[in-house]
Every structure is written in structure tokens, then in C-alpha cells.
PyMOL Python script that loads the backbone (N, CA, C, O; Angstrom):
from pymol import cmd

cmd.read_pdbstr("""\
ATOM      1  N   UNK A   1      -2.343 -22.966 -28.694  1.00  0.00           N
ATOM      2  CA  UNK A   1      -1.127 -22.677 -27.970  1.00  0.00           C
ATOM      3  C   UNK A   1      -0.938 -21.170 -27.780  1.00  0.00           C
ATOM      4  O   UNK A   1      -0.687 -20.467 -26.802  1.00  0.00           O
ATOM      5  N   UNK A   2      -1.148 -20.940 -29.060  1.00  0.00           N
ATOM      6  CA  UNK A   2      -1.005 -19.095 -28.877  1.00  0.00           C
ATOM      7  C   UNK A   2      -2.134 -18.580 -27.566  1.00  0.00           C
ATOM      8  O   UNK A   2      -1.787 -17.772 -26.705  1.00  0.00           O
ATOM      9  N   UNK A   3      -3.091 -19.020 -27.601  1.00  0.00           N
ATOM     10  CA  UNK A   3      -4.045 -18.418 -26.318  1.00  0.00           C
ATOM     11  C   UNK A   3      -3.695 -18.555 -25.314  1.00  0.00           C
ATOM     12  O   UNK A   3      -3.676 -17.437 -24.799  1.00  0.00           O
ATOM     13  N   UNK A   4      -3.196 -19.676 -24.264  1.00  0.00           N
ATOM     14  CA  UNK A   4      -2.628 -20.057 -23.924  1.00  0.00           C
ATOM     15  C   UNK A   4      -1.566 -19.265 -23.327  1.00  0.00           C
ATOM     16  O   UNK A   4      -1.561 -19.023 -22.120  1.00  0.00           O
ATOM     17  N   UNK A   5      -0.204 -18.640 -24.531  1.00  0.00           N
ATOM     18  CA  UNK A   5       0.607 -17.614 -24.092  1.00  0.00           C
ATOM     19  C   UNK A   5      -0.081 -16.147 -23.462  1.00  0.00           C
ATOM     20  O   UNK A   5       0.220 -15.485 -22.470  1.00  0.00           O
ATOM     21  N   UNK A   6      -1.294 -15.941 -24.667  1.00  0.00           N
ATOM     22  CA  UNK A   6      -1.676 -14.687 -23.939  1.00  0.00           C
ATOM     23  C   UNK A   6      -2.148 -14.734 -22.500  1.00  0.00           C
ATOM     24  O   UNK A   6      -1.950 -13.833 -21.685  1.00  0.00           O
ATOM     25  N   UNK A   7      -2.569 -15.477 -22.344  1.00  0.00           N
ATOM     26  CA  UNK A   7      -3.510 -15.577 -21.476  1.00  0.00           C
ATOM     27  C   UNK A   7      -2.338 -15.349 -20.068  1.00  0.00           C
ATOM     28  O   UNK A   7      -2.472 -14.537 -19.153  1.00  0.00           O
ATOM     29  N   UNK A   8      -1.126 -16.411 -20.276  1.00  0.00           N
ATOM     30  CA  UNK A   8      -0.023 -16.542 -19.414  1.00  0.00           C
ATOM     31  C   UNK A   8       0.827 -14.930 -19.525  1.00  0.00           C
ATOM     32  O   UNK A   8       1.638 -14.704 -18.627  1.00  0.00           O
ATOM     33  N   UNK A   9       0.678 -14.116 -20.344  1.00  0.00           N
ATOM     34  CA  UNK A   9       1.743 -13.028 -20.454  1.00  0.00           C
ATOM     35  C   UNK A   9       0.522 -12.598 -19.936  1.00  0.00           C
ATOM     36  O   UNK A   9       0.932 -12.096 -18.889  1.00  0.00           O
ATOM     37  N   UNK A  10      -0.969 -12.397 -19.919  1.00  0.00           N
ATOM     38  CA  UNK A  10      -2.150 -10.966 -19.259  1.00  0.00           C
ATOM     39  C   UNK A  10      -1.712 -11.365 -17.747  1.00  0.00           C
ATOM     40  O   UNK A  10      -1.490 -10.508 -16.892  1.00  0.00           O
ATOM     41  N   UNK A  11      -1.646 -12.306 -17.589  1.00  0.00           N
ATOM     42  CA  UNK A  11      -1.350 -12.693 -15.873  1.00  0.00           C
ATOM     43  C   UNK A  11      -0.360 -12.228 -15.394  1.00  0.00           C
ATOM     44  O   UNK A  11      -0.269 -11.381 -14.505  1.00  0.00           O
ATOM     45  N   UNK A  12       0.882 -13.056 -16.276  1.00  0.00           N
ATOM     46  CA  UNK A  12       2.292 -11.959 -15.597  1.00  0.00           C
ATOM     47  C   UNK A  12       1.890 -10.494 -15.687  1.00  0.00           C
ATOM     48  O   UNK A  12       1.916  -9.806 -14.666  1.00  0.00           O
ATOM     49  N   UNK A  13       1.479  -9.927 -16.988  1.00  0.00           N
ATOM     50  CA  UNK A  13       1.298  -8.611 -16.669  1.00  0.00           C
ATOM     51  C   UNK A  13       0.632  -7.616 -15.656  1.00  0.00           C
ATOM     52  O   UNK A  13       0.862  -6.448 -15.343  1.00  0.00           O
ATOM     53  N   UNK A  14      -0.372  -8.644 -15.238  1.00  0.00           N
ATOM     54  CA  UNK A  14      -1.324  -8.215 -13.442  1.00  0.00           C
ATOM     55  C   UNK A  14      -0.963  -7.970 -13.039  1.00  0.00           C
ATOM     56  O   UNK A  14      -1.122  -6.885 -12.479  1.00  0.00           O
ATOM     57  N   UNK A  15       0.688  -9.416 -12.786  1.00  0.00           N
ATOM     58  CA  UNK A  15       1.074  -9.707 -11.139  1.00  0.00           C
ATOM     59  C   UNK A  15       2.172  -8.345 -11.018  1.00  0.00           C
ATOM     60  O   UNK A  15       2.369  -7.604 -10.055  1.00  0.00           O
ATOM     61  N   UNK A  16       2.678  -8.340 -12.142  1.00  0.00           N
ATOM     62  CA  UNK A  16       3.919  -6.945 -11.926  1.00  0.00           C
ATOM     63  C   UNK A  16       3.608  -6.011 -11.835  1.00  0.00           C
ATOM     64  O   UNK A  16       4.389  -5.151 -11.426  1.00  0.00           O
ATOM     65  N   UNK A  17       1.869  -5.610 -12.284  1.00  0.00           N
ATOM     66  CA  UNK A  17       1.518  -4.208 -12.119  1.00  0.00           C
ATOM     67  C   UNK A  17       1.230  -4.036 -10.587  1.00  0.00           C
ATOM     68  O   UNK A  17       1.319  -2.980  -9.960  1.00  0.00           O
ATOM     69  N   UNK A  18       0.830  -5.392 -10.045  1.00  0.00           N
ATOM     70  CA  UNK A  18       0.333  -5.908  -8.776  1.00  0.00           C
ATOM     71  C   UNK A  18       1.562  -5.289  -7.909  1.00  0.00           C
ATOM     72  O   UNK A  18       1.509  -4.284  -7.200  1.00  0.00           O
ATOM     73  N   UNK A  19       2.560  -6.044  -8.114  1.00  0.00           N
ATOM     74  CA  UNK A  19       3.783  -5.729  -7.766  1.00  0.00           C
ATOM     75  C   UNK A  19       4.443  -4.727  -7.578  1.00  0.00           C
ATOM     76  O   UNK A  19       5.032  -4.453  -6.532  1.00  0.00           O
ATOM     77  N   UNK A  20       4.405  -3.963  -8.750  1.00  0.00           N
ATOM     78  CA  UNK A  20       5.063  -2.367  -8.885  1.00  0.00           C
ATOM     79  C   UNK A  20       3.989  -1.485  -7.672  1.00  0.00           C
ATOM     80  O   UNK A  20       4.456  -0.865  -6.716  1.00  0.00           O
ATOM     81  N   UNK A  21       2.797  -1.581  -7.912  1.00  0.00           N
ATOM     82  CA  UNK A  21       1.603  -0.707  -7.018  1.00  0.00           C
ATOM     83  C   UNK A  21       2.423  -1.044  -5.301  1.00  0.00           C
ATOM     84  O   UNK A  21       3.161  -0.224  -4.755  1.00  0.00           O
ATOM     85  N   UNK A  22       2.090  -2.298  -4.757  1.00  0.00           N
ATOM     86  CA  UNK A  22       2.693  -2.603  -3.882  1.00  0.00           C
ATOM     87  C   UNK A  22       3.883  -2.251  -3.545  1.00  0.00           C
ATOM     88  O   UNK A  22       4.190  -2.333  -2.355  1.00  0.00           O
ATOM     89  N   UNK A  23       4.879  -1.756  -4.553  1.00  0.00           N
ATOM     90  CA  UNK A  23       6.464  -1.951  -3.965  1.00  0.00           C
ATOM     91  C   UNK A  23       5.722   0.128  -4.043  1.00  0.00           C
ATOM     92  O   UNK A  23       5.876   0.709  -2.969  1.00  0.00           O
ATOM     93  N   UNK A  24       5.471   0.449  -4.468  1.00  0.00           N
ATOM     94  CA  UNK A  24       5.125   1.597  -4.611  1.00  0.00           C
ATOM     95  C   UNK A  24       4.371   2.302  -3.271  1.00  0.00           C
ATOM     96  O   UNK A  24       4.535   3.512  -3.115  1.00  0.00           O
ATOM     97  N   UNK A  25       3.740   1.725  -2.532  1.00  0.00           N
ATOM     98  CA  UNK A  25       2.943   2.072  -1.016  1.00  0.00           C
ATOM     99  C   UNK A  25       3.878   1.615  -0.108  1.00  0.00           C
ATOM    100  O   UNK A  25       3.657   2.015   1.034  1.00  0.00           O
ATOM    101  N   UNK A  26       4.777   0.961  -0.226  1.00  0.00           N
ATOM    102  CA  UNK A  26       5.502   0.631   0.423  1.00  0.00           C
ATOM    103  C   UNK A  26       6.741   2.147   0.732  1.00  0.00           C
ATOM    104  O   UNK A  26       6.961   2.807   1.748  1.00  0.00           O
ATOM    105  N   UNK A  27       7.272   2.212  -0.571  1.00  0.00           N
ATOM    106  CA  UNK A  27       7.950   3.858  -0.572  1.00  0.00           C
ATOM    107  C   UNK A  27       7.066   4.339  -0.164  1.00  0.00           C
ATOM    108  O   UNK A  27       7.135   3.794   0.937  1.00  0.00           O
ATOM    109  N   UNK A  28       6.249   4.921  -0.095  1.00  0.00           N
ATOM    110  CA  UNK A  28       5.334   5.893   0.211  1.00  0.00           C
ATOM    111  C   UNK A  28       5.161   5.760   2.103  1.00  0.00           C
ATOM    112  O   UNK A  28       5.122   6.812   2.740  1.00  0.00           O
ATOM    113  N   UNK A  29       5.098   4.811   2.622  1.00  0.00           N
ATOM    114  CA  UNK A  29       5.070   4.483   3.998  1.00  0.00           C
ATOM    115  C   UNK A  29       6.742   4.925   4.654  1.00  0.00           C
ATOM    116  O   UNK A  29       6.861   5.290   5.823  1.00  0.00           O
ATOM    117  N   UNK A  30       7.943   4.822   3.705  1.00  0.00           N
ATOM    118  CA  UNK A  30       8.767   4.984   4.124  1.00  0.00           C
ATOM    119  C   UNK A  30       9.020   6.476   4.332  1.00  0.00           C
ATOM    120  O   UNK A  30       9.446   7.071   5.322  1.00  0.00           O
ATOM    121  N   UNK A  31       8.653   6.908   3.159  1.00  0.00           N
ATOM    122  CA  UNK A  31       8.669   8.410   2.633  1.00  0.00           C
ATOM    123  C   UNK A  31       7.921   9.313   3.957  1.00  0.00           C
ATOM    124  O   UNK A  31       8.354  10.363   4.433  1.00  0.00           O
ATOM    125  N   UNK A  32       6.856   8.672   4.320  1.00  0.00           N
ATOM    126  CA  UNK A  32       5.546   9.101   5.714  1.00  0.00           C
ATOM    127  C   UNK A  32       5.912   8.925   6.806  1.00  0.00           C
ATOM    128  O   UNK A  32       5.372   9.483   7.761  1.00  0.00           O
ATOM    129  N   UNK A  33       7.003   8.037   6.931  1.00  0.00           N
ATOM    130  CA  UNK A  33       7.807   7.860   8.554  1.00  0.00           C
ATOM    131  C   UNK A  33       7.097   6.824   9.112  1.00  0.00           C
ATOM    132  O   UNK A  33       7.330   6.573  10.295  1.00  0.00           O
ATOM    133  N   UNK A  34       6.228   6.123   8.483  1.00  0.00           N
ATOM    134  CA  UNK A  34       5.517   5.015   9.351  1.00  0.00           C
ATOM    135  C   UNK A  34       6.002   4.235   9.919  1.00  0.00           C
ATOM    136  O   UNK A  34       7.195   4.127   9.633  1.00  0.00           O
ATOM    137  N   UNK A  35       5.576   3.426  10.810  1.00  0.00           N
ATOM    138  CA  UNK A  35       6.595   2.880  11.884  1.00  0.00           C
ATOM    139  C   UNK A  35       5.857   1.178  10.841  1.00  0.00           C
ATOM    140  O   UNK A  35       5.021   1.175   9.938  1.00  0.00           O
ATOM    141  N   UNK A  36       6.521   0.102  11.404  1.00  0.00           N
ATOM    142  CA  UNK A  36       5.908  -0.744  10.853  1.00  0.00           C
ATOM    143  C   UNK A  36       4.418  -1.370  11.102  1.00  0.00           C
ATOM    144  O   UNK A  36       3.710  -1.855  10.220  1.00  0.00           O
ATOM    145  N   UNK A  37       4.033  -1.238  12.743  1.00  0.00           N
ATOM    146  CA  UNK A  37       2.716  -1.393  12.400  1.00  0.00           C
ATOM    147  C   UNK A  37       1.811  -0.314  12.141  1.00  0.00           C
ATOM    148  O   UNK A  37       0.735  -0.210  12.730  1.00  0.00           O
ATOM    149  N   UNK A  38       2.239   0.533  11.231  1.00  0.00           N
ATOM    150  CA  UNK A  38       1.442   2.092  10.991  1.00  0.00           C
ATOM    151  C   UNK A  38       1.166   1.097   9.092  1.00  0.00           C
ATOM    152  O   UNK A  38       0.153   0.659   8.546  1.00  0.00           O
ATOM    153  N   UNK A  39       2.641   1.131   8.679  1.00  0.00           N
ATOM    154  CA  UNK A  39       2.708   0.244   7.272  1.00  0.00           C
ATOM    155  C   UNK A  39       1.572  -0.696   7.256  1.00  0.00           C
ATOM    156  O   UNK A  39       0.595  -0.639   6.509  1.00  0.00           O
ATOM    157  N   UNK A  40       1.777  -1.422   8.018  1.00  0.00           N
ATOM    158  CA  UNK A  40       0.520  -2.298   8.047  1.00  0.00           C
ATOM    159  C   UNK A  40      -0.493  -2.220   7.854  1.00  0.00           C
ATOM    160  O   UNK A  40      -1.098  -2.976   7.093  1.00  0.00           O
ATOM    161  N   UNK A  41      -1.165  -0.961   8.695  1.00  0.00           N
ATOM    162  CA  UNK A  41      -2.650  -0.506   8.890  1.00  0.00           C
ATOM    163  C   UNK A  41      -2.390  -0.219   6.897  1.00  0.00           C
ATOM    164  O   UNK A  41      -3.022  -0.780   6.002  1.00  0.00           O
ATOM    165  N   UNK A  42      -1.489   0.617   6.775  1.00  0.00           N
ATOM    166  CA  UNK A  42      -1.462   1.239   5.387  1.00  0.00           C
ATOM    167  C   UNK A  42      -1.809   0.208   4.033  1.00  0.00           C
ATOM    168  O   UNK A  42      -2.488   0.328   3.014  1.00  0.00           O
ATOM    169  N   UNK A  43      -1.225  -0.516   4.436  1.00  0.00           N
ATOM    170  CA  UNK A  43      -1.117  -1.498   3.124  1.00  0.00           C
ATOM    171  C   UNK A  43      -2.670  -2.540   3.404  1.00  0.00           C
ATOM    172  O   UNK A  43      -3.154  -3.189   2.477  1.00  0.00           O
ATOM    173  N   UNK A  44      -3.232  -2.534   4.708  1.00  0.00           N
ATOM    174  CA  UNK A  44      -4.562  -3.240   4.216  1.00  0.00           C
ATOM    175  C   UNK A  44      -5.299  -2.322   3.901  1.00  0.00           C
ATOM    176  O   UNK A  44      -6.392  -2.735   3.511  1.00  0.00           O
ATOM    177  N   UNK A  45      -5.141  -0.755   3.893  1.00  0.00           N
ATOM    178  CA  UNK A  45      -6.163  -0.257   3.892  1.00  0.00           C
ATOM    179  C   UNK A  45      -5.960   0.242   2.172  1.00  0.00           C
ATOM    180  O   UNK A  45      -6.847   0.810   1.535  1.00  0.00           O
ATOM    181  N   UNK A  46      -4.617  -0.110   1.635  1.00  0.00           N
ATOM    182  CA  UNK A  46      -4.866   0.379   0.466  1.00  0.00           C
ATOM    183  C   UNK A  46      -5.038  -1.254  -0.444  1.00  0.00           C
ATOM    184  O   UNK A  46      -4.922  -1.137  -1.664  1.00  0.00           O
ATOM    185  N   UNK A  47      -5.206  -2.184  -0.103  1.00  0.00           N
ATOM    186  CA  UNK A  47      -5.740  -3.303  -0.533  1.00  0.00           C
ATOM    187  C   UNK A  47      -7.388  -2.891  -0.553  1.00  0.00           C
ATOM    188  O   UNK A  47      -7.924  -2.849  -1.661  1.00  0.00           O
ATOM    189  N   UNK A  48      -8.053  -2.643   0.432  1.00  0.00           N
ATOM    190  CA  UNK A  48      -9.339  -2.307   0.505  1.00  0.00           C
ATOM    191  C   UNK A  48      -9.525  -0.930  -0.428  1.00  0.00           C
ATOM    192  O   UNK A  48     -10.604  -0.354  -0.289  1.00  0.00           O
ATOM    193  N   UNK A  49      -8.678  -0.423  -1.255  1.00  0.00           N
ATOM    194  CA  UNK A  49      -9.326   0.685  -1.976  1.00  0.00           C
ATOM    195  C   UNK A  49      -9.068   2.327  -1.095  1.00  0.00           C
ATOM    196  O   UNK A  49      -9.302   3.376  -1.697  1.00  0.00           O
ATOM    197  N   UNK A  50      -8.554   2.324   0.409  1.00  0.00           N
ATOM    198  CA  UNK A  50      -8.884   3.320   0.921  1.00  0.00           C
ATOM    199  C   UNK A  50      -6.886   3.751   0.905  1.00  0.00           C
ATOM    200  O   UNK A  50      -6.030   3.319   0.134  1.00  0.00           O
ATOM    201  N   UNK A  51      -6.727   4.796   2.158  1.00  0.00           N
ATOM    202  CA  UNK A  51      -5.563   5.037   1.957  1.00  0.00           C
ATOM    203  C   UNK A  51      -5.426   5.304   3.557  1.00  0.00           C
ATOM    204  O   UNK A  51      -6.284   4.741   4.237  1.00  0.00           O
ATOM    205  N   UNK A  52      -4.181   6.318   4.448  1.00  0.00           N
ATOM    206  CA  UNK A  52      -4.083   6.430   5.355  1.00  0.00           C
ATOM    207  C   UNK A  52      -3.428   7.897   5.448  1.00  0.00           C
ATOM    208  O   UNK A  52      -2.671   8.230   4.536  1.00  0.00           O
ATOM    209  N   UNK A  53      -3.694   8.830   6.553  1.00  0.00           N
ATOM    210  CA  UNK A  53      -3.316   9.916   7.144  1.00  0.00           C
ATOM    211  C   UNK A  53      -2.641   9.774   8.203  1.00  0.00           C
ATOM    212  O   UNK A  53      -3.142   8.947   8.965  1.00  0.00           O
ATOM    213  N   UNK A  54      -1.627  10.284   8.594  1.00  0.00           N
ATOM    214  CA  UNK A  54      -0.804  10.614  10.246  1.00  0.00           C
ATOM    215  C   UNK A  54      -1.130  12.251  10.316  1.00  0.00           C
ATOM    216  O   UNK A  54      -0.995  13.232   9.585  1.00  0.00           O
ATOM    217  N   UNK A  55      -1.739  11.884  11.898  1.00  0.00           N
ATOM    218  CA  UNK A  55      -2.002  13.506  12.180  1.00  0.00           C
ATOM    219  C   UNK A  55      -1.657  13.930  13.193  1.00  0.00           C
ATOM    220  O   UNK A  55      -1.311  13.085  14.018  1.00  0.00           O
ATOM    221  N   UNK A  56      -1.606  15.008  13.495  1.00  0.00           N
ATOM    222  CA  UNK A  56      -0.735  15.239  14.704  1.00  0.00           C
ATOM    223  C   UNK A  56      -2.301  16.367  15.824  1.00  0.00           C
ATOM    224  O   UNK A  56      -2.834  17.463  15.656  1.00  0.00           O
ATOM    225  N   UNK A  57      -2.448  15.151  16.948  1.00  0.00           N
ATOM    226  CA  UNK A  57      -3.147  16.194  17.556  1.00  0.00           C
ATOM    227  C   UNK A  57      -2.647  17.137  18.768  1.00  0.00           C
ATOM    228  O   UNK A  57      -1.536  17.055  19.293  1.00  0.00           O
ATOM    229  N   UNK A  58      -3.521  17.916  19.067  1.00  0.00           N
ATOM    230  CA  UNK A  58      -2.722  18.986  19.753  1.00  0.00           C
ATOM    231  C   UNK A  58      -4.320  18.647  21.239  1.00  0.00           C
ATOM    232  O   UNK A  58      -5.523  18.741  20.994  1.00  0.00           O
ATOM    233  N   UNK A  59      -3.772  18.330  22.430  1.00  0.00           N
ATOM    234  CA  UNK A  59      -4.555  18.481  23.672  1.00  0.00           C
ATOM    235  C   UNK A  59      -3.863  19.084  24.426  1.00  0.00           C
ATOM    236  O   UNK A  59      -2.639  19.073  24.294  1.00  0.00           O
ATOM    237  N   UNK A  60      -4.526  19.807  25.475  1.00  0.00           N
ATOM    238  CA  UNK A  60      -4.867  20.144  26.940  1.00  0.00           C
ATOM    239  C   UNK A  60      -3.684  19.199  27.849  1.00  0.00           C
ATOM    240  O   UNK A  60      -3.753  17.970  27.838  1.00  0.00           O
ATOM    241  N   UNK A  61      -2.796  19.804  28.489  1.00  0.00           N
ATOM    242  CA  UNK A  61      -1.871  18.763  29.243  1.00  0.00           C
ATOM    243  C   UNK A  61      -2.584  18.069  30.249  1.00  0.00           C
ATOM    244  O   UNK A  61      -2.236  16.898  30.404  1.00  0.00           O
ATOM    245  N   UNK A  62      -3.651  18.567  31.098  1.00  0.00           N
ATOM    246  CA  UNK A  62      -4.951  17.872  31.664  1.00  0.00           C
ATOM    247  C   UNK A  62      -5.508  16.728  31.065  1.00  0.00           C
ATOM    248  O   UNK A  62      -5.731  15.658  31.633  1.00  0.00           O
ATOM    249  N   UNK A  63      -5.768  17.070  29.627  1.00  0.00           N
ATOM    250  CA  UNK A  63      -6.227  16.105  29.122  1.00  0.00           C
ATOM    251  C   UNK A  63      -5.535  14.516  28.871  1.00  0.00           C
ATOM    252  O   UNK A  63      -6.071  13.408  28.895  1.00  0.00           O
ATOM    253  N   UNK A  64      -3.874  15.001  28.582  1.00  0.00           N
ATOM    254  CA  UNK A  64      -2.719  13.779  28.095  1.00  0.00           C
ATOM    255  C   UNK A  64      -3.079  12.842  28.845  1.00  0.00           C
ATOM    256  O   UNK A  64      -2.492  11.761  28.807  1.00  0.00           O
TER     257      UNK A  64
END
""", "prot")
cmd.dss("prot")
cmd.show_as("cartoon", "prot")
cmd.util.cbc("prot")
cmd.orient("prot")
């Protein structure tokens, strides 16, 4: 029975760290001004391990 609990408290303990990380990129998207499908790109890309930049480019009015 006791294994059992641990085993059930290592899981809850995942899912909230799971949780906290997530509620955590989430501020961070708000904090960045992301629009919601910018969030988006953000949050699969920090599922995949990577992260996201907003950059601001500068062109040629010819070019726009």
C-alpha cells in the first residue's frame, strides 16, 4: 500500500511541476506581448525543449 502512495504522490508531484513550468511560459508570453497565436508557436516550441524570440526587422520601404 505504502508503494502505491509513493508512487501516486511522484506523479502528483510531476503533474504540478508540469503545471507550475506551464503556468510559468504562459506569464512569460504575457510579459513578451505575444499575441495569442505568437503564445502558441511559444508553448509548442517550449514543449519541444526550444524557446521563442520577437524581433523587430528594419527594411527598405521598396522592399515592404
Amino acid at each position: 500500500m505504502e508503494e502505491i502512495i509513493c508512487k501516486v504522490e511522484d506523479n502528483l508531484n510531476k503533474e504540478v511541476q508540469n503545471l507550475t513550468e506551464v503556468t510559468q511560459q504562459l506569464w512569460e508570453c504575457l510579459r513578451r506581448g505575444y499575441s495569442y497565436n505568437e503564445a502558441q508557436i511559444h508553448m509548442r516550441a517550449f514543449r519541444d525543449g526550444k524557446t521563442t524570440v520577437k524581433e523587430v526587422v528594419v527594411k527598405d520601404k521598396e522592399d515592404a
